[in-house]
C-alpha positions in Angstrom: 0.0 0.0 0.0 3.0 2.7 0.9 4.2 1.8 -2.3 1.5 2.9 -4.3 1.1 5.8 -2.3 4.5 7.1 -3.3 4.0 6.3 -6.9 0.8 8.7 -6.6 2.6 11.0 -5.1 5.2 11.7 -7.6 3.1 12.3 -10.6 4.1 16.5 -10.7 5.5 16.4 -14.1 2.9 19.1 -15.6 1.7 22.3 -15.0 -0.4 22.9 -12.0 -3.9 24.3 -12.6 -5.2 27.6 -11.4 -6.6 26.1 -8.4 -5.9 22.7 -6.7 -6.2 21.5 -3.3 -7.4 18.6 -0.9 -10.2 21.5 -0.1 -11.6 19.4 3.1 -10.7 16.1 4.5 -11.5 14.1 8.1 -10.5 11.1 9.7 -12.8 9.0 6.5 -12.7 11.3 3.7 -11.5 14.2 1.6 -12.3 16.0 -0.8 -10.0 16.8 -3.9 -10.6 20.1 -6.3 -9.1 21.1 -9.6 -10.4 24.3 -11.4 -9.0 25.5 -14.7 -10.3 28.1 -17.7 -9.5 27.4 -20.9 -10.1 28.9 -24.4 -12.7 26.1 -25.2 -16.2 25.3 -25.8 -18.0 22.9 -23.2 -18.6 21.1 -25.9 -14.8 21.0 -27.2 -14.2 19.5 -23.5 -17.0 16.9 -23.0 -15.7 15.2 -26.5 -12.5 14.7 -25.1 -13.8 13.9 -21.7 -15.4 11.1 -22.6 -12.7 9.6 -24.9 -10.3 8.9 -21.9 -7.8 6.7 -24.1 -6.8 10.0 -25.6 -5.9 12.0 -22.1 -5.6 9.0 -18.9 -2.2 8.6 -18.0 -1.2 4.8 -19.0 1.0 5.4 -15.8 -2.4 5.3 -13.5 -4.1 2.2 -15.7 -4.5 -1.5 -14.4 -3.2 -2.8 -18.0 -0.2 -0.6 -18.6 -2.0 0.8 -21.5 -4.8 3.2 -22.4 -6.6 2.0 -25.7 -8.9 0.1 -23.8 -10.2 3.2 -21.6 -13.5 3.9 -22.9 -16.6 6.0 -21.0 -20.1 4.9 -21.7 -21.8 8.9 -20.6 -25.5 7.9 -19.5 -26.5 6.6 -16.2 -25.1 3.2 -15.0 -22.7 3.7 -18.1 -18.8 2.4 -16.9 -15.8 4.3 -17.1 -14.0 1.1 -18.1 -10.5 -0.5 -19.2 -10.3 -3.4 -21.4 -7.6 -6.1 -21.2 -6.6 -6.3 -24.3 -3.4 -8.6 -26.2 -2.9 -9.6 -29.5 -3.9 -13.6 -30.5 -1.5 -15.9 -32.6 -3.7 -14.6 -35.2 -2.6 -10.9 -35.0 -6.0 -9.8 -34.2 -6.8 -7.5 -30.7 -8.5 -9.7 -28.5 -10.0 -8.5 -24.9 -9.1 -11.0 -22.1 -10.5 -8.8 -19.0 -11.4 -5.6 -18.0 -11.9 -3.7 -14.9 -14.4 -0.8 -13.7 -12.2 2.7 -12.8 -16.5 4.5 -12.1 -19.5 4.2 -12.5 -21.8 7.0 -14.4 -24.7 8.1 -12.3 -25.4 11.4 -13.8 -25.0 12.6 -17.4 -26.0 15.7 -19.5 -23.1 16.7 -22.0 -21.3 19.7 -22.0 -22.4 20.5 -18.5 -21.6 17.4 -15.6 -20.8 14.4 -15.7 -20.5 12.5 -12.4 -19.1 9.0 -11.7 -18.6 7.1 -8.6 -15.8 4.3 -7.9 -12.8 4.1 -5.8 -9.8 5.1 -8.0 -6.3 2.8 -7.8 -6.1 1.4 -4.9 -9.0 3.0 -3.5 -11.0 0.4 -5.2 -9.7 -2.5 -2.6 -11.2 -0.2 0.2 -14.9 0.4 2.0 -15.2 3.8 0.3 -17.3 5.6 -1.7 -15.7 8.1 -4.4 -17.6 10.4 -6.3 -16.2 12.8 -9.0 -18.2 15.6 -10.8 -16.7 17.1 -13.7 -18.7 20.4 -13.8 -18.1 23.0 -16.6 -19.6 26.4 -17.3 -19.2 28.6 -20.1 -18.1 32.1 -20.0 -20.6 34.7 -21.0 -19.3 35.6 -24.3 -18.7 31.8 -25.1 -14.9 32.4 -25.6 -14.0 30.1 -22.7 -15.3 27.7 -20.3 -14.4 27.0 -16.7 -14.2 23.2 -15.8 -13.5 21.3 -12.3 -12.9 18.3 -11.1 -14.3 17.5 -7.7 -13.9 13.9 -6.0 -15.1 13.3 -2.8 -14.2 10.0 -1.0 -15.5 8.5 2.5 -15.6 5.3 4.2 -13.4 2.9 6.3 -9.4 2.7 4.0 -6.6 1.1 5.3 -4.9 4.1 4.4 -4.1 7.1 6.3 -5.8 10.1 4.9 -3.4 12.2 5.8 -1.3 10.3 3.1 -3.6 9.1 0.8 -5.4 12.3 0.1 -2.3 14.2 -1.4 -1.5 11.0 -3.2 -5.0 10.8 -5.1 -5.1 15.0 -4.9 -1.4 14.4 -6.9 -2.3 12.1 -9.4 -6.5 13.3 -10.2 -4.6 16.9 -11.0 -2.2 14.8 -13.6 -5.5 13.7 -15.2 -6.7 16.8 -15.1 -4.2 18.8 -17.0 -3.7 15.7 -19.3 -7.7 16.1 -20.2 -7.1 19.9 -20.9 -3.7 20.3 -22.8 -4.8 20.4 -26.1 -6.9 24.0 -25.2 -4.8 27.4 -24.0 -5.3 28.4 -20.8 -7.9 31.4 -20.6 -5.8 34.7 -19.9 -8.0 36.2 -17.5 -8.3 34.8 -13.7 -11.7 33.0 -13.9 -10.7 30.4 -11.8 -11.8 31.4 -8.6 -13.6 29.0 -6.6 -15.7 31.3 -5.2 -19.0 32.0 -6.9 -18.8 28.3 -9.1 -20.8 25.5 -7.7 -18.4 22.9 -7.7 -21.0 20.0 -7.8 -23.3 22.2 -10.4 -26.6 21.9 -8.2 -28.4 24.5 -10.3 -27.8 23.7 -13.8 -28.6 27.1 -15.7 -31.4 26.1 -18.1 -34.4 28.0 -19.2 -36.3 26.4 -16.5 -38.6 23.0 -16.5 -40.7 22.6 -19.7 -44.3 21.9 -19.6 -45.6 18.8 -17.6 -42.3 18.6 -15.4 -42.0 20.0 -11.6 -38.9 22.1 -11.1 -35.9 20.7 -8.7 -36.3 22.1 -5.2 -32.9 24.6 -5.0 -30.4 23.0 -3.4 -27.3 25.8 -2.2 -24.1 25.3 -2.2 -21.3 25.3 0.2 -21.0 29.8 -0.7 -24.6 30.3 0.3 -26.0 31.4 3.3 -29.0 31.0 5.1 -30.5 28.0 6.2 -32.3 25.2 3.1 -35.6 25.1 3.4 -37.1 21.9 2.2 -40.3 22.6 -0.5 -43.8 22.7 1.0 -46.2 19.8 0.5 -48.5 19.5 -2.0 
């Protein structure tokens, strides 16, 4: 287990991204968040997103290689990795696979969130959840994404030294997902004022014969949540 935790811990090759931190963590959990702006469209970044053979770090695969990676972006959809070797016949065969999430929410070019244990979280009693959230700017010139995973449960691992580890190596993923787009050149990447986990998705409201999502605030607000009245 130490081993692997070192490994994590010394992916720092690439540039860091305008804001990254373990923002929160306990004696069972943390929580991990990567914020960039680039000179993209949402769109531009949710086609690479979900083509993780082109981006995951073959460093950070169960397999040693990456064009088996594949994300299937609807609900119970698997972020998965494909054994694959070639047969006596030359031909790519698949002879395993393992499952890095699992998609539990889905709408393209806005959040897509996945829950699994990543590395060797997935041998432990946790629960991980990542949301990758992006919002564009108003004139459509660049788009601000995150990455936020939150992790809880009973590890063998310390947090103390896990955290930074998976902090370490989610940030490599990040800035591998994001390299082929500049960097946006004004600071945009303030946490403040962006709902990490997206909670009120900014659409033109519920269409006709559908009940609108009681408001759920985020950690910025203030005030106490009121839950909606009965009908």
């Amino acid at each position: 287990m130490r081993k692997a935790i070192t490994c994590a811990a010394g992916c720092l090759a690439f540039t860091a991204p305008a804001f990254a931190e373990v923002k929160t963590s306990s004696d069972t959990g943390f929580n991990s968040v990567h914020i960039a702006s680039v000179k993209a469209s949402p769109d531009e970044i949710w086609k690479r997103l979900i083509a993780p053979k082109d981006w995951w770090n073959k460093s950070h695969s169960w397999s040693g290689l990456t064009e088996g990676f594949y994300i299937d972006a609807q609900a119970n959809g698997c972020f998965c990795e494909l054994f694959q070797e070639k047969g006596a016949d030359g031909k790519v065969k698949t002879v395993g696979s393992v499952e890095h999430m699992r998609v539990i929410f889905s709408q393209p070019g806005k959040v897509l969130r996945m829950q699994g244990g990543l590395g060797p979280l997935q041998s432990e009693a946790v629960t991980g959840t990542l949301t990758v959230a992006m919002e564009p700017s108003k004139d459509g010139q660049t788009t601000k994404i995150s990455f936020s995973y939150v992790v809880g449960g009973y590890m063998r691992y310390k947090v103390s030294e896990i955290a930074p580890a998976v902090d370490s190596v989610l940030g490599d993923q990040f800035r591998r997902l994001l390299t082929p787009f500049a960097p946006a050149t004004e600071d945009t990447t303030s946490v403040d004022g962006f709902s990490l986990d997206v909670e009120n998705l900014k659409d033109e409201g519920p269409t006709e014969g559908t009940e609108k999502a009681p408001e759920i605030k985020s950690d910025n607000d203030t005030g106490d949540e009121q839950a909606p009245a009965p009908k």
